[in-house]
N, C-alpha and C positions, 0 to 999 in steps of 0.2 A: 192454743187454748189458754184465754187467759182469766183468771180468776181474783178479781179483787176484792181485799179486806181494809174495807173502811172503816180510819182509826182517827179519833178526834181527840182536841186538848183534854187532858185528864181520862185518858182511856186506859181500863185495866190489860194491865200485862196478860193474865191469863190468858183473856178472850181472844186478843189478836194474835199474839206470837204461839199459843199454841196450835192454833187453826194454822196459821202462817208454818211448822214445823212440819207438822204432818202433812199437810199437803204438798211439801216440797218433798216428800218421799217417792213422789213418781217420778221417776226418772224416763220422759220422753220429748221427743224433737218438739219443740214448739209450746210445752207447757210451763207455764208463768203461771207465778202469783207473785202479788204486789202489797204493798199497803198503800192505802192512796188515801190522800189526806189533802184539807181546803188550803193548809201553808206548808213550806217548804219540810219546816219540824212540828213535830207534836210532842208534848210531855206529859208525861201517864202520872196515875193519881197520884203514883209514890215518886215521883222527881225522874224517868227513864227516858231523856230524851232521843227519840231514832229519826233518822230522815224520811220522809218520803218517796216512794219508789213512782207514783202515777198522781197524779190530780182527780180531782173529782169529775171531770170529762172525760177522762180516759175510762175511769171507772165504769161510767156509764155505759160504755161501748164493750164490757168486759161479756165474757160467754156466761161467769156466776160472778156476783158481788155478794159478800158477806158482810151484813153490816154490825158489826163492834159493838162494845159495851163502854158505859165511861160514867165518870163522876159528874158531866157535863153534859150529860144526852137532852134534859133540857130546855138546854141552852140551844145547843144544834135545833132541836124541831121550832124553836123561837123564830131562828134568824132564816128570815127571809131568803136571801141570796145562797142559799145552802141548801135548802130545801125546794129552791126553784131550780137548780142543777140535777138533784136526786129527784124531781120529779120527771126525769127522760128513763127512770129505772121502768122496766116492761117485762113482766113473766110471760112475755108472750112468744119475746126472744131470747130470755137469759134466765139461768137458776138466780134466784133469791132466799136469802137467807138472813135471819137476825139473831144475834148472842144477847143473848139482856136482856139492858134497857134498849140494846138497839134494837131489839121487836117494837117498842113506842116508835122510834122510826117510819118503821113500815107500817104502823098503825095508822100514823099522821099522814101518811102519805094516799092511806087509801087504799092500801094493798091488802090489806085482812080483812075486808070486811065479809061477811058470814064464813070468814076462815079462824077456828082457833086457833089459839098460839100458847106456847112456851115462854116465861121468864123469871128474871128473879123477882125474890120475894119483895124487896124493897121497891121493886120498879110495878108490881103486880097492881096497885091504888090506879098508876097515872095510866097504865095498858084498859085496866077496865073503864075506867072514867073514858078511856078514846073507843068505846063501842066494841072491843074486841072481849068473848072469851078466854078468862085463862083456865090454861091443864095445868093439875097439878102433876107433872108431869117431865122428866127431863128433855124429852126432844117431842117434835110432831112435826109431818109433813103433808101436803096436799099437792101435787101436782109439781110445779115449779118452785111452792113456797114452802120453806122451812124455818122454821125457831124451835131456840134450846133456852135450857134454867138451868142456872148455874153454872159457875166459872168452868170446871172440867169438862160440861156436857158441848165445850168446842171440840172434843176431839168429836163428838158424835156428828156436829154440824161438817167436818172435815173428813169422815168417814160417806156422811151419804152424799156429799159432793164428788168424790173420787169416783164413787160409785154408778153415780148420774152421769158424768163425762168424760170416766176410762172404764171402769169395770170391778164387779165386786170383787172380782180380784186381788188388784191392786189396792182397793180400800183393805183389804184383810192385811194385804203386806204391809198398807204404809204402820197400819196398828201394831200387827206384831211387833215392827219396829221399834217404837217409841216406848209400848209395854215394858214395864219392870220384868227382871230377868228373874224365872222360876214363877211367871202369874202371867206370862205373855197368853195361854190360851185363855186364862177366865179371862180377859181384857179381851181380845179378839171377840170370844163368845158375847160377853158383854153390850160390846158394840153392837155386835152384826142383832144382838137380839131387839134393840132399840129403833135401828136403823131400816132393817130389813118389810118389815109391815108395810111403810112406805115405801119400797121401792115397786118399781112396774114386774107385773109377773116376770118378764123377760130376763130381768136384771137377778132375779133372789137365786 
């Protein structure tokens, strides 16, 4: 199972490496997550340069893709040859999901349409201006698609992933986990309260 988090020049630390931590809380044969990225490095808004673990082909081929937040998101749905790669993204084979501004992303892509979405506030002008509803709201999901607002609401996007493609289970653990000690269950609670409405009967 592999699950990529698409991170581009000037992408907030928040969005990717916390999605990226928690999801590495499952510990089973076969599940990956990645950060995949169009060059070898990328450098987040505040100077943190990480390497990339997949390209954006391989991303596409992934079981979920998460797509990132960044000072640059912009810039990315501008350029052509980057958006002609993330147009192989398909909820028809793979969970989708966007942190931010990476909901514009998926806006420009064509994936939201009569689907609303989650983002922040600063990205909230360019998300409506591309035909999508925003919630004011920290997470929402439909089907295969999901978006969050706001930097922390990645563990939410990382919780109903886990959820989606092992079991709500293991979403409660990887949270527990990460939670501050002495508030791990309102954190737990938290989540699952967020998270849960959208999952399929089967899953809650």
């Amino acid at each position: 199972m592999h699950i990529a988090i698409l991170t581009f020049d000037g992408y907030n630390e928040l969005d990717s490496l916390i999605a990226l931590g928690v999801l590495n809380r499952v510990r089973e044969p076969g599940w990956r997550v990645s950060i995949a990225s169009p060059a070898p490095r990328v450098r987040s808004m505040n100077g943190v340069t990480i390497e990339a673990m997949a390209d954006l082909e391989q991303a596409c081929d992934a079981d979920a893709v998460i797509v990132g937040s960044g000072a640059r998101t912009r810039e990315v749905v501008a350029d052509p040859a980057i958006m002609r790669v993330l147009g192989r993204l398909d909820p028809a084979r793979q969970l989708l999901a966007a942190q931010c501004s990476g909901t514009l992303v998926l806006a420009k892509l064509g994936l939201l349409t009569d689907v609303p979405a989650c983002t922040d506030l600063s990205t909230k002008p360019w998300v409506v201006a591309a035909g999508v509803e925003v919630l004011d709201q920290p997470f929402f999901a439909r089907g295969p698609l999901a978006t969050a607002g706001g930097c922390l609401a990645s563990a939410y996007l990382a919780t109903w992933t886990i959820a989606r493609l092992h079991s709500l289970a293991a979403a409660e653990e990887a949270m527990h986990y990460v939670a501050p000690v002495g508030e791990k269950a309102e954190y737990v609670a938290q989540a699952m309260r967020n998270v849960t409405p959208y999952l399929a009967p089967a899953l809650k």
